[in-house]
N, C-alpha and C positions, 0 to 999 in steps of 0.2 A: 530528582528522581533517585532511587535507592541502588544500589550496587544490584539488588536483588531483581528489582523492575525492570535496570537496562540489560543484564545477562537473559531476561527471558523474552526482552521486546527484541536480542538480537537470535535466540534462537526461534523466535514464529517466523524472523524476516528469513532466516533461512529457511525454513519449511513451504514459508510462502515462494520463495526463488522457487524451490525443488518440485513445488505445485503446478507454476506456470511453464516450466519445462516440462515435466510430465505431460502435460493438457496442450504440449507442442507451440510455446509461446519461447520466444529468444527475448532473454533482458537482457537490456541495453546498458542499467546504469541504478545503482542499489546508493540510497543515500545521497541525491544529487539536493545539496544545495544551494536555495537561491544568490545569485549576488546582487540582486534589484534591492537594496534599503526599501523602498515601496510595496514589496510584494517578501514579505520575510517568511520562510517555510523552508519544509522539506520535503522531496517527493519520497517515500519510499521504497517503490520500485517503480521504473519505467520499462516498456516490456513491449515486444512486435508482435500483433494477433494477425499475418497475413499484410495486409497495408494498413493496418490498424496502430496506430500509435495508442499501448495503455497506459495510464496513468494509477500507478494501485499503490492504495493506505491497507498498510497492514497494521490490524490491530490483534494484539496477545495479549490474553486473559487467563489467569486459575479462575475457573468458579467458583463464585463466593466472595473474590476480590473486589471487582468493581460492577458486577453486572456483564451482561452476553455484551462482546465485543464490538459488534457493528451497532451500540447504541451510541457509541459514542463519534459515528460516522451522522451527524446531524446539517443542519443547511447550512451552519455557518462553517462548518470543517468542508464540506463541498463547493464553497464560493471561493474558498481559500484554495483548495484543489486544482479548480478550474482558471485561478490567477498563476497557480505556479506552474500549470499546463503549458501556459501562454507565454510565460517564462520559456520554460525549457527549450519550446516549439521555435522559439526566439532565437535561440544562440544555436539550433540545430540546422546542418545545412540541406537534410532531403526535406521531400515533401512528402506530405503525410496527406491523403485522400479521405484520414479518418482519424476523428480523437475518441478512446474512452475514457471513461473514469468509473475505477475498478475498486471492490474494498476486499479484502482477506481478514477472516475470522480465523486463528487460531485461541484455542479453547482445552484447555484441561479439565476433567469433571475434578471435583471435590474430592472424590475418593480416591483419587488417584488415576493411571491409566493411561492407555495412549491417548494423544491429543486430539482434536479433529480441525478438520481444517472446513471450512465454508467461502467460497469463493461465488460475489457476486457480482454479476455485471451491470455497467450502466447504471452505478449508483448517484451520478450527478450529470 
């Protein structure tokens, strides 16, 4: 990954934090990764919606770079999700009455401009 890619996949993750606080979500834990050899990943944020345990991939994009952001949230990134869910939920000691699994689109047009942010739920 280019110096250029990871400075902007860490400013959507910030955007994404400042999202799900805004929308009155408490994150728990930004870049937990796994220590399972089995289950190798990374969550990008973990986050409380109520009794809600989220699990959310946040994806950053320029348009034009690689296509709209959440294409890249496909089945085999959601199976992979849902193993590192099982991880984290693992080594955590409350109990959680609910799991989701969340994605965030941040997105800059071509032309420039503020970002937008798309935040969707229940993506796996």
């Amino acid at each position: 990954m280019t110096q250029r890619r990871a400075r902007l996949g860490r400013i959507g993750e910030r955007m994404a934090t400042r999202h799900l606080q805004d929308a009155g979500l408490e994150v728990l834990d930004r870049n937990w990764r796994c220590p399972d050899d089995e289950v190798r990943g990374e969550i990008d944020l973990v986050a409380r919606d109520g009794e809600t345990l989220v699990v959310c991939e946040v994806k950053t994009r320029r348009r034009g770079d690689d296509g709209e952001p959440l294409v890249a949230v496909d089945a085999r990134k959601a199976r992979r999700l849902r193993r590192l869910a099982a991880a984290w939920l693992a080594q955590d000691d409350r109990s959680w009455p609910g799991v989701r699994i969340d994605a965030i689109a941040v997105s800059w047009p071509a032309s420039g401009g503020s970002a937008r942010v798309v935040h969707v739920r229940g993506v796996a």
